[in-house]
MIPANU-26410 format. One record per residue (C-alpha): residue in one letter; x, y, z; residue number from 1. Coordinates in Angstrom, 1 decimal. Layout:
! MIPANU-26410
<atom residu="a" x="X" y="Y" z="Z" num="NUM"/>
...
! end
This chain:
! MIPANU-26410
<atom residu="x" x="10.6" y="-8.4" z="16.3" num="1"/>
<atom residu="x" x="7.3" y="-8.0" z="14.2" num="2"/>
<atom residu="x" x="7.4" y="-10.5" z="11.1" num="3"/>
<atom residu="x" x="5.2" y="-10.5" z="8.2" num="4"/>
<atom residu="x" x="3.6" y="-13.9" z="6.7" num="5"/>
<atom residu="x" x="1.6" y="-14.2" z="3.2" num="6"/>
<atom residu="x" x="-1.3" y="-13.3" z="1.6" num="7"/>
<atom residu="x" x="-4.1" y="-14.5" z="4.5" num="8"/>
<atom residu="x" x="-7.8" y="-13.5" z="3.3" num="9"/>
<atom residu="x" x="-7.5" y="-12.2" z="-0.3" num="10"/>
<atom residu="x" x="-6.1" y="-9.2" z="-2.7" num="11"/>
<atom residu="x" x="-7.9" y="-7.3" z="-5.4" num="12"/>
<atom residu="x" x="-5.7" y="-5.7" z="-8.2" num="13"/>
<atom residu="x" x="-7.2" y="-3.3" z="-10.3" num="14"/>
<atom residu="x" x="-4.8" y="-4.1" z="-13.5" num="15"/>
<atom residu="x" x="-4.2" y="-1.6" z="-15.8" num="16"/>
<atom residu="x" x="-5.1" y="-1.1" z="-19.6" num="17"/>
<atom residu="x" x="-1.2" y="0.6" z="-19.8" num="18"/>
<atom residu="x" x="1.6" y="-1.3" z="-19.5" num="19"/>
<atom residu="x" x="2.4" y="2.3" z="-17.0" num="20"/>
<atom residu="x" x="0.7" y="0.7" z="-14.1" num="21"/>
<atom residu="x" x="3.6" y="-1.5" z="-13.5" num="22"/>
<atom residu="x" x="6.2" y="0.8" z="-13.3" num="23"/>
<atom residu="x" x="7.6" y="3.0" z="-10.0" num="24"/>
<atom residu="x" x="10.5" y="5.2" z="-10.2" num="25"/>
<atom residu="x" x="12.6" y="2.4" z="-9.5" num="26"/>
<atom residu="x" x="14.0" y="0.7" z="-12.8" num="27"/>
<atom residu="x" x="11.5" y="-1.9" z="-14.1" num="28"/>
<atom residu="x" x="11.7" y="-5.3" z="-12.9" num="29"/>
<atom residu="x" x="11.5" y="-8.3" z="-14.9" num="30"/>
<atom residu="x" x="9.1" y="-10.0" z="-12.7" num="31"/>
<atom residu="x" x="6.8" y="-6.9" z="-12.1" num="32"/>
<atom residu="x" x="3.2" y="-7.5" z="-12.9" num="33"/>
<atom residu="x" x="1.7" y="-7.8" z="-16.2" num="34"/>
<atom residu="x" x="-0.8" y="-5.2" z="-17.7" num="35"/>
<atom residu="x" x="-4.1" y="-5.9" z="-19.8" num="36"/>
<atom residu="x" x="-6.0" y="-4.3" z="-21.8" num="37"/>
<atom residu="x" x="-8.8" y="-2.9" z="-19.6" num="38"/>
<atom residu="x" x="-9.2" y="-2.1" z="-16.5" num="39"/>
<atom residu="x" x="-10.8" y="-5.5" z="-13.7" num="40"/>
<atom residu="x" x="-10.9" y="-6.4" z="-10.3" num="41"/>
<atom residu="x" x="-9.1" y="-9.8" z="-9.9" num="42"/>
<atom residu="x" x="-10.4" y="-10.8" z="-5.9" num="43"/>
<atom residu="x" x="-8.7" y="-13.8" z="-4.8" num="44"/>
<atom residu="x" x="-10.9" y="-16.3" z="-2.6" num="45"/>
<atom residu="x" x="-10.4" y="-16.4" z="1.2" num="46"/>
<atom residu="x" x="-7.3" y="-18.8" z="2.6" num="47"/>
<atom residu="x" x="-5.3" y="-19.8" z="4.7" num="48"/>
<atom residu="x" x="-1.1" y="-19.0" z="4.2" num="49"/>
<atom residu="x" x="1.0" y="-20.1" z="7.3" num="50"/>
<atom residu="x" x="4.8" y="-19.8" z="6.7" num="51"/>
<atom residu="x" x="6.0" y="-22.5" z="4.5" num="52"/>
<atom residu="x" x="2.8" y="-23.4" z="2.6" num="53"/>
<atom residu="x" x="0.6" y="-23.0" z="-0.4" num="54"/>
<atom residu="x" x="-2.6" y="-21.4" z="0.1" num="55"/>
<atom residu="x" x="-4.8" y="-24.6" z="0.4" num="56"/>
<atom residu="x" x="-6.3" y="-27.0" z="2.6" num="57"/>
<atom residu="x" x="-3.9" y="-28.7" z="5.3" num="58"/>
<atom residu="x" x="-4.7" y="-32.5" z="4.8" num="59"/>
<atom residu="x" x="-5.3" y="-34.7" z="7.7" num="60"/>
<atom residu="x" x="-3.6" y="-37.9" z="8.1" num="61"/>
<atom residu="x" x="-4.4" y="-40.9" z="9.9" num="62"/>
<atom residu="x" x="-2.3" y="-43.7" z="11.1" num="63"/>
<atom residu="x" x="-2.5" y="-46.6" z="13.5" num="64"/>
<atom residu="x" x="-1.0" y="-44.1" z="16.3" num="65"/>
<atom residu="x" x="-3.4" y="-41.2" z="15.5" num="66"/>
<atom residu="x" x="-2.6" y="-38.0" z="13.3" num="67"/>
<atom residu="x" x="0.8" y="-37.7" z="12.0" num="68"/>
<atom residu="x" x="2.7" y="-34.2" z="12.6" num="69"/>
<atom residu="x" x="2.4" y="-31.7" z="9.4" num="70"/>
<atom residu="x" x="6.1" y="-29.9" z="8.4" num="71"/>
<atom residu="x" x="6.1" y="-26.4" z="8.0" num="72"/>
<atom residu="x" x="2.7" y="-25.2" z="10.1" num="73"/>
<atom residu="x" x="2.6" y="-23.0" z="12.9" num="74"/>
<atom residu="x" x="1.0" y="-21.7" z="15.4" num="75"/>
<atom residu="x" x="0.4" y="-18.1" z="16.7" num="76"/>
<atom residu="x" x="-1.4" y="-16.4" z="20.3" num="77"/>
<atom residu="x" x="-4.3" y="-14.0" z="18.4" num="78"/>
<atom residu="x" x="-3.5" y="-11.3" z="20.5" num="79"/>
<atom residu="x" x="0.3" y="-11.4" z="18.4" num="80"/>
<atom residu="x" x="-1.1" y="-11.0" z="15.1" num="81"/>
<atom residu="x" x="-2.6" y="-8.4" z="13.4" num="82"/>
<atom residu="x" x="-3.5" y="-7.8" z="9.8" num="83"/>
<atom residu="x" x="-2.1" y="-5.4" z="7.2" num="84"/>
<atom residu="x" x="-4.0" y="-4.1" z="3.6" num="85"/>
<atom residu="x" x="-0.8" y="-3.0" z="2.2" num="86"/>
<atom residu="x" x="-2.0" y="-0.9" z="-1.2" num="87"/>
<atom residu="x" x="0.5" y="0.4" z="-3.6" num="88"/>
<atom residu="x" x="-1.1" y="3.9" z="-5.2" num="89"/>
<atom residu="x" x="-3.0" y="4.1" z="-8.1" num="90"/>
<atom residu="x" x="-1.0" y="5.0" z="-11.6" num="91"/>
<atom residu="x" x="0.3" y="7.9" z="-11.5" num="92"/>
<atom residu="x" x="1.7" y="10.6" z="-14.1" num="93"/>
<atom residu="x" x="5.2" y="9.2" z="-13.5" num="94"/>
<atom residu="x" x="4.2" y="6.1" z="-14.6" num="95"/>
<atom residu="x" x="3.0" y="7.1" z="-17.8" num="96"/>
<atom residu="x" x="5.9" y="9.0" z="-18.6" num="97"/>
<atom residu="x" x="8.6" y="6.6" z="-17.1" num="98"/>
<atom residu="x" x="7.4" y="4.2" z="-19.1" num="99"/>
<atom residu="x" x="8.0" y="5.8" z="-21.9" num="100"/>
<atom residu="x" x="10.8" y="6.7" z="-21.2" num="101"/>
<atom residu="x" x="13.0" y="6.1" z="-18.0" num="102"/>
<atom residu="x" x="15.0" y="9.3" z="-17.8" num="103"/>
<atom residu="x" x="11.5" y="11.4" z="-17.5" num="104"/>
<atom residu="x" x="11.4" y="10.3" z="-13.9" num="105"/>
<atom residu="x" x="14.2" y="13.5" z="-13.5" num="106"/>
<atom residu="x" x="11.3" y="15.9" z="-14.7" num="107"/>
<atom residu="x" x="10.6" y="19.0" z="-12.8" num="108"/>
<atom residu="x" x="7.3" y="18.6" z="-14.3" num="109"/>
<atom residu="x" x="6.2" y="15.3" z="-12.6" num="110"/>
<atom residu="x" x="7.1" y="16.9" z="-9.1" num="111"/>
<atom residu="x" x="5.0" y="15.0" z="-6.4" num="112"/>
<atom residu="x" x="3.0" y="13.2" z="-9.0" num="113"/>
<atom residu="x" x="-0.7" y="13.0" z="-9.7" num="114"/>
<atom residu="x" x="-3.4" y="10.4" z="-10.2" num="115"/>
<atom residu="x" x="-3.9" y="9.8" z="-14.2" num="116"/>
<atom residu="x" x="-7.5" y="9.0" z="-14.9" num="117"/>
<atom residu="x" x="-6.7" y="5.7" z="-15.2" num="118"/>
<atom residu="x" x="-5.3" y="5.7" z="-12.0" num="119"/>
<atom residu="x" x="-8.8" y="7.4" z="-10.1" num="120"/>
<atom residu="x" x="-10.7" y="4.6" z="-12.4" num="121"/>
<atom residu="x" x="-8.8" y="2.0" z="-10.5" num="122"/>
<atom residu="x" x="-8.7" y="3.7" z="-7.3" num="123"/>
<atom residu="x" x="-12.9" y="3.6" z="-8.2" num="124"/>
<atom residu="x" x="-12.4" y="-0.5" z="-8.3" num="125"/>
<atom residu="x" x="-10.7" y="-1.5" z="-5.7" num="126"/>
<atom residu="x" x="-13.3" y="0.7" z="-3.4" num="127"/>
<atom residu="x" x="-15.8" y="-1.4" z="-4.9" num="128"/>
<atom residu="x" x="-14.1" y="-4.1" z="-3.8" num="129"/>
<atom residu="x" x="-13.3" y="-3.0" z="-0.5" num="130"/>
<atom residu="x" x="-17.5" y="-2.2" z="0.1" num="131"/>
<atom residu="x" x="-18.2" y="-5.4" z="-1.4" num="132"/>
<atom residu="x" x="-16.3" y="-7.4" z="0.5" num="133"/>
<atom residu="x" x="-16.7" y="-6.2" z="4.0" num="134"/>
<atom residu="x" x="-13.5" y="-5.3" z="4.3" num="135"/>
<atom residu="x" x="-14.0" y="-1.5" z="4.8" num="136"/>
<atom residu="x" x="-16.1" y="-2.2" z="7.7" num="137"/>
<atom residu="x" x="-13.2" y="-4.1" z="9.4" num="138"/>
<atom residu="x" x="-10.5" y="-1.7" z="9.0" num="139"/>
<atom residu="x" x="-9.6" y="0.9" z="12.1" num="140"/>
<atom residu="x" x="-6.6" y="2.9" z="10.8" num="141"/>
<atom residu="x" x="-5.6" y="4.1" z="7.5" num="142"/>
<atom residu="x" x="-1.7" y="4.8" z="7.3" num="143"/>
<atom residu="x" x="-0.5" y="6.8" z="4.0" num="144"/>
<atom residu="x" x="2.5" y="8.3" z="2.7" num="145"/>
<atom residu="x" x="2.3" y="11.8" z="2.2" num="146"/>
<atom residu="x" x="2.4" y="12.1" z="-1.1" num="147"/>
<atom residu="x" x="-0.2" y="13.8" z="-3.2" num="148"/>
<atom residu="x" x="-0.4" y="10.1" z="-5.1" num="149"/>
<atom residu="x" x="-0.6" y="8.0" z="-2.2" num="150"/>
<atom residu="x" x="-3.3" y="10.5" z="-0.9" num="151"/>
<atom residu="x" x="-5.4" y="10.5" z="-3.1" num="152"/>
<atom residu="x" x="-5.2" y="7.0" z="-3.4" num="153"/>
<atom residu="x" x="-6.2" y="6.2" z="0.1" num="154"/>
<atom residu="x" x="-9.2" y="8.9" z="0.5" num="155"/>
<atom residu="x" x="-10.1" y="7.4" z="-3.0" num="156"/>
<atom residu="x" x="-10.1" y="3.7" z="-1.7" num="157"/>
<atom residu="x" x="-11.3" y="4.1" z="2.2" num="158"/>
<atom residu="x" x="-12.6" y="7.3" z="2.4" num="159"/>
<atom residu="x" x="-16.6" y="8.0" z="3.3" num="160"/>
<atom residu="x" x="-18.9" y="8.8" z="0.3" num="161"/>
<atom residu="x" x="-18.8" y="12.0" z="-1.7" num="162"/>
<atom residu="x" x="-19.0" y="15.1" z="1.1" num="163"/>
<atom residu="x" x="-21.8" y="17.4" z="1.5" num="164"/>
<atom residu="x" x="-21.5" y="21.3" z="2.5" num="165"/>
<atom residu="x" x="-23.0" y="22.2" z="5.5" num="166"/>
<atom residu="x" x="-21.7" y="18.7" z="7.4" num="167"/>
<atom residu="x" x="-19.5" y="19.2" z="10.3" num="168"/>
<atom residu="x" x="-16.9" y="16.9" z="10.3" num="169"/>
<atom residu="x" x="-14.0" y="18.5" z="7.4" num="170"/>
<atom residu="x" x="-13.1" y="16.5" z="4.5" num="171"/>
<atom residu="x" x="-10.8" y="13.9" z="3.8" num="172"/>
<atom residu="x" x="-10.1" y="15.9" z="0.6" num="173"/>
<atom residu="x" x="-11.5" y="18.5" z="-1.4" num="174"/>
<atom residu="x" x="-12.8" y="19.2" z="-4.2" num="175"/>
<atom residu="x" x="-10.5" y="19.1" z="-7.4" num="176"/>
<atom residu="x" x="-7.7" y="18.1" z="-5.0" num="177"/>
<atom residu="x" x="-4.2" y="18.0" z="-7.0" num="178"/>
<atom residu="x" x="-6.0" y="19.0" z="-10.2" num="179"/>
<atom residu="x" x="-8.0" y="15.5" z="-9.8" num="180"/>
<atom residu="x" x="-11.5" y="17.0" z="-11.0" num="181"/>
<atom residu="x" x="-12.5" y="15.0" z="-8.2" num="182"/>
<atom residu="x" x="-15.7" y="15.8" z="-6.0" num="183"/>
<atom residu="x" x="-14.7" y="16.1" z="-2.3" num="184"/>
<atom residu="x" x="-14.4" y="12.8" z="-0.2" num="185"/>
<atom residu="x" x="-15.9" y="12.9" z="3.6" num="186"/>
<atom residu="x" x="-14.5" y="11.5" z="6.7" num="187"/>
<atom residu="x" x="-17.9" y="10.8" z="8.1" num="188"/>
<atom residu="x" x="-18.5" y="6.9" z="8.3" num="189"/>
<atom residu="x" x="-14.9" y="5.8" z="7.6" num="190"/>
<atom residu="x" x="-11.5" y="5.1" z="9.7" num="191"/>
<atom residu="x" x="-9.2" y="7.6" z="10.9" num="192"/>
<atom residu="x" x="-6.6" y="8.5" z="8.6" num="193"/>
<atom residu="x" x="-2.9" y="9.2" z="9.5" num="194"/>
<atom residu="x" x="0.1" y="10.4" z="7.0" num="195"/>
<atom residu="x" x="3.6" y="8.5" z="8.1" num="196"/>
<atom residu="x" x="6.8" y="9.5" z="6.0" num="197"/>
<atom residu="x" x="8.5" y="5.9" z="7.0" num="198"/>
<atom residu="x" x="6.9" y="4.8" z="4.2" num="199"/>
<atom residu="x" x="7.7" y="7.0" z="1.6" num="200"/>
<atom residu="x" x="9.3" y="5.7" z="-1.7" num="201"/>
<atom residu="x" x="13.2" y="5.9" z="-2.4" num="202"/>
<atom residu="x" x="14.1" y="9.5" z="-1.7" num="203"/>
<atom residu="x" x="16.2" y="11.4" z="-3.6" num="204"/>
<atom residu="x" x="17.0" y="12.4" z="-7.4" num="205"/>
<atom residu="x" x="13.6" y="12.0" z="-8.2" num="206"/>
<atom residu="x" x="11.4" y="15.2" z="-8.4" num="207"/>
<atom residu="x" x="7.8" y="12.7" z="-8.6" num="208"/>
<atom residu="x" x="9.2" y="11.1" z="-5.3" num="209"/>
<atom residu="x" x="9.4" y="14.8" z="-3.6" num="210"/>
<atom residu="x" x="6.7" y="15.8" z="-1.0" num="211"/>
<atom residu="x" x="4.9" y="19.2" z="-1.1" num="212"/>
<atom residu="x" x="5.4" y="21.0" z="2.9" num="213"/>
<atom residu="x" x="2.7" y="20.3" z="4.5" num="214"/>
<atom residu="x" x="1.5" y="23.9" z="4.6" num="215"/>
<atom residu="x" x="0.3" y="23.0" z="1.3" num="216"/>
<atom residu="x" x="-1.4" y="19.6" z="1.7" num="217"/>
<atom residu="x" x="-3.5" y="20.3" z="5.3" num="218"/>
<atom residu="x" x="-6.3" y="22.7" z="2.6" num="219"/>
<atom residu="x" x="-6.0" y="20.4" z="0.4" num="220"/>
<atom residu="x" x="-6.7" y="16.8" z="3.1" num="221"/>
<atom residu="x" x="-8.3" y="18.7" z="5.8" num="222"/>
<atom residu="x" x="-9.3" y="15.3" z="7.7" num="223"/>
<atom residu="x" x="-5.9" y="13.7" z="7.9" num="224"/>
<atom residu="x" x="-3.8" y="13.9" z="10.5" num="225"/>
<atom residu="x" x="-0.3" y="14.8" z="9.7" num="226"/>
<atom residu="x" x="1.0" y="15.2" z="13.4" num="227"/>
<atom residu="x" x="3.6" y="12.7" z="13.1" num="228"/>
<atom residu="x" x="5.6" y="14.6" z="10.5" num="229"/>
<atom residu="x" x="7.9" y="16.7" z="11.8" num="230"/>
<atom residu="x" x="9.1" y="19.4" z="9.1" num="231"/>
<atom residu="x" x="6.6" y="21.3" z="7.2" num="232"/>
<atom residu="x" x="9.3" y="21.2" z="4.1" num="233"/>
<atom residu="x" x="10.8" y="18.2" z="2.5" num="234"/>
<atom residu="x" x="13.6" y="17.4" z="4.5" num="235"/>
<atom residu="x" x="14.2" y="14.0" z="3.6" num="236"/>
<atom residu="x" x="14.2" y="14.4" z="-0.4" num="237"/>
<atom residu="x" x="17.7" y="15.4" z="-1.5" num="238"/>
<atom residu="x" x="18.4" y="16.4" z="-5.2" num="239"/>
<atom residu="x" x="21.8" y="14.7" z="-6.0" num="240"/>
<atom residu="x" x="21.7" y="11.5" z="-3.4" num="241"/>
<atom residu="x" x="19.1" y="8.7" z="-4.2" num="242"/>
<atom residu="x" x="18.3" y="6.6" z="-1.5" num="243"/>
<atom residu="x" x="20.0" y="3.2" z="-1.5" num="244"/>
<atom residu="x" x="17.7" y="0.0" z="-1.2" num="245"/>
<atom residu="x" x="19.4" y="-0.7" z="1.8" num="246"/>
<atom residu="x" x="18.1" y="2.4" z="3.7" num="247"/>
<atom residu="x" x="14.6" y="2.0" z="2.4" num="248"/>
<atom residu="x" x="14.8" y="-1.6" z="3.4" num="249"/>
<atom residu="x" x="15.9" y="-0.8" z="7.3" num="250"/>
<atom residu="x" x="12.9" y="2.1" z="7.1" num="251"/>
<atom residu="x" x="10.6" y="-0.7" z="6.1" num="252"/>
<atom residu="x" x="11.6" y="-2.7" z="8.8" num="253"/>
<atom residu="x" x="11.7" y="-0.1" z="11.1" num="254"/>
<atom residu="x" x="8.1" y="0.8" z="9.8" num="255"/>
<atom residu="x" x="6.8" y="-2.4" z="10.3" num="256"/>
<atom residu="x" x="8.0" y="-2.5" z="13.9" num="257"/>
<atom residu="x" x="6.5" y="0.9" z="14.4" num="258"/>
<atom residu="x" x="2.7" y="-0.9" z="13.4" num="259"/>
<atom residu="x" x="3.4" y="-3.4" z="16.1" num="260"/>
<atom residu="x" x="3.2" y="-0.7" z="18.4" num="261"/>
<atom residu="x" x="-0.3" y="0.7" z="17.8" num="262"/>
<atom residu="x" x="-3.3" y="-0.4" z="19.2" num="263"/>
<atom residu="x" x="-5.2" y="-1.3" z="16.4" num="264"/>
<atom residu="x" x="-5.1" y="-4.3" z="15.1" num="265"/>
<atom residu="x" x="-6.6" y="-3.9" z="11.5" num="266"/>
<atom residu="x" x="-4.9" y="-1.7" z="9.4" num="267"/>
<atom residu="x" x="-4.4" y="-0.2" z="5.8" num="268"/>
<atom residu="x" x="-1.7" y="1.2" z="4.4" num="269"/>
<atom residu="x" x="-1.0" y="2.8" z="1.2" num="270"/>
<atom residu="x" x="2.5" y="3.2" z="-0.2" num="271"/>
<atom residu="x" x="5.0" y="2.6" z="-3.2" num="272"/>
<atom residu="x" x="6.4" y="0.0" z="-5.6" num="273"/>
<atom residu="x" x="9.7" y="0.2" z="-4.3" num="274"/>
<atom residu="x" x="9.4" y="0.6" z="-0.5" num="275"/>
<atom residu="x" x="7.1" y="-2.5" z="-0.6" num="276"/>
<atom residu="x" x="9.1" y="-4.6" z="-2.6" num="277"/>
<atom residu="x" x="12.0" y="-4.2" z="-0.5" num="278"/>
<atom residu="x" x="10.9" y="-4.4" z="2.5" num="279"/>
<atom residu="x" x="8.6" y="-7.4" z="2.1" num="280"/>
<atom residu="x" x="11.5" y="-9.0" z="0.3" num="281"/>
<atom residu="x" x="13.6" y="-9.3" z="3.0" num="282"/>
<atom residu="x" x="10.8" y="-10.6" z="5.7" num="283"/>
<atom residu="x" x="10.0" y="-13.5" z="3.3" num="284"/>
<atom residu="x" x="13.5" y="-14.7" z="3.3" num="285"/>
<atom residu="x" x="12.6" y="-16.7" z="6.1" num="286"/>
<atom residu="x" x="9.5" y="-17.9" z="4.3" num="287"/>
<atom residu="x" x="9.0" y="-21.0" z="2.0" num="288"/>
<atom residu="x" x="10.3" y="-20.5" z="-1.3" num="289"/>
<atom residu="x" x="6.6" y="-20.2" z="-3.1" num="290"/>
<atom residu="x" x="5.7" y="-18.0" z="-0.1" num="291"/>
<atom residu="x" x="9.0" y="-15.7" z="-1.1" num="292"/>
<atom residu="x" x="7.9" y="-15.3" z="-4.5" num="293"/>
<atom residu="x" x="4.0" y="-14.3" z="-3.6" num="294"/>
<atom residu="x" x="5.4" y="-12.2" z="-1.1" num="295"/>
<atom residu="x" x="8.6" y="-10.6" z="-2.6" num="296"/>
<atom residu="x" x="6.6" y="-9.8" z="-5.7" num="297"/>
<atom residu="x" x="6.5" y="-6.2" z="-7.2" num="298"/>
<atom residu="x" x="2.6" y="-4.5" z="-6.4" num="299"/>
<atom residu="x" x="0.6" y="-3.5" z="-9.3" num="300"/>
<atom residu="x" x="-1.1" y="0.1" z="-9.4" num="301"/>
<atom residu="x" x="-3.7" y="-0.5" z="-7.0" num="302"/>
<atom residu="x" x="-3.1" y="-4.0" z="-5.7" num="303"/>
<atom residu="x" x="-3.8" y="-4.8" z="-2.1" num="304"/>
<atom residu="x" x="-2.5" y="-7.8" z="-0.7" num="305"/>
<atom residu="x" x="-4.0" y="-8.5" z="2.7" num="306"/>
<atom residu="x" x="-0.7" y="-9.9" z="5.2" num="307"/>
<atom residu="x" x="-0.2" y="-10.9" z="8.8" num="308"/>
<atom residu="x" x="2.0" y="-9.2" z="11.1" num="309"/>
<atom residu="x" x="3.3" y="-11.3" z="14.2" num="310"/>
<atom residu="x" x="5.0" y="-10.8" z="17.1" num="311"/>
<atom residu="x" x="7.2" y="-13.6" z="17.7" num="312"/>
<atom residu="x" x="9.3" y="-12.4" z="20.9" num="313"/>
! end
């Protein structure tokens, strides 16, 4: 059984200047993050989180009969670990309007929601970020949802540097993508990148949470690989049944599981508000209660939050 421990190197959150960025098509949560009035990067420093434990230095403590035995640390082989970027997508146009009011998340009009310009300004950030730090060098796979959102996010964020006609390789997404206004993003000089519908948001009910067929998004992402979805159409969404938290729970777990099982060993993955929270909710029961709450905590637009996945069979 994979399990998932805290915050180990750092997360950036690009916070946004609408309280919008906070909200998913889930109803708000009282703890979800709080908005400011312009957009930032806010890069917490490297550490250290083992389960049960604040991110700071482990003391050392010496007695007559040598180090005394420190509660709650543990130990794990290297080769059973790998580490996760989970993102949440950048604000969307479901955001804005759910926030305004909660009933405009049953819109036609919001189907398979864009990026805002807000959202691309903080999808702009965090890349930074990720460049800056190094980060983008150390990452091997990029897992998205396939939604037009979560997309757009993760070319956005990981992608190579604005594509050039004539080069060989296609595009990770092109030109004015989902009415973006966007300049095309290449695939040269970045990870492969791989569309999963495990981790899709609540399904159902929801026309911003409904997928386009894929028909319709390989023109517009030419460079991902969507070879692990099987039905072009939207099977999954269903008008009148909303998932239950329960389901999306047992697909994040099963999700999870699923990442144990690749080969790669650092990996991104860009997803929703709702899936995250309910699925890292439940893997840090186990956890120290101040692990829990950094854990279990809802994502902001854009927020990464780098984890640890273990094996612990």
């Amino acid at each position: 059984m994979a399990m998932v421990y805290g915050t180990t190197s750092y997360s950036a959150t690009i916070i946004s200047s609408s309280p919008a960025a906070t909200q998913s098509s889930s109803p708000p949560a009282p703890a979800a993050a709080a908005s400011s009035s312009s957009a930032r990067v806010r890069v917490r420093v490297r550490v250290c989180l083992l389960p049960g434990r604040r991110g700071k230095p482990l003391p050392l403590r010496c007695a007559s009969s040598g180090m005394e035995p420190i509660a709650g640390t543990a130990l794990y082989p290297l080769h059973r670990c790998k580490t996760i970027y989970l993102v949440r997508h950048a604000q969307g146009i479901h955001n804005v309007a759910g926030e305004k009011d909660f009933n405009a998340y049953m819109s036609q009009d919001l189907f398979d929601a864009q990026l805002t310009p807000l959202g691309w300004s903080q999808v702009d950030g965090l890349r930074e970020h990720v460049k800056k730090s190094g980060l983008a060098k150390k990452i091997e796979l990029v897992i998205t949802s396939p939604l037009l959102r979560t997309m757009q996010t993760a070319v956005g964020v990981f992608g190579g540097e604005n594509y050039t006609d004539g080069v060989s390789a296609p595009p990770l997404m092109v030109e004015n993508a989902g009415h973006s206004g966007r300049p095309a993003v290449s695939s040269l000089n970045c990870p492969p990148f791989l569309a999963v519908e495990t981790c899709r948001e609540h399904l159902g009910v929801h026309p911003c949470d409904k997928r386009r067929s894929i028909t319709e998004y390989r023109p517009l992402f030419p460079a991902i690989d969507f070879s692990l979805i099987e039905n072009d159409e939207d099977v999954l969404w269903e008008p009148d049944v909303r998932e239950a938290n329960e389901s999306v729970t047992l697909r994040g777990m099963k999700f999870f599981d699923w990442l144990w099982t690749r080969e790669e060993k650092e990996i991104a993955i860009v997803s929703h508000s709702g899936f995250l929270y309910h699925t890292l909710s439940t893997y840090s029961k186990e956890c120290h209660p101040t692990i829990r709450d950094e854990v279990g905590k809802h994502f902001a637009n854009c927020e990464l939050r780098s984890m640890v996945l273990v094996d612990r069979r």
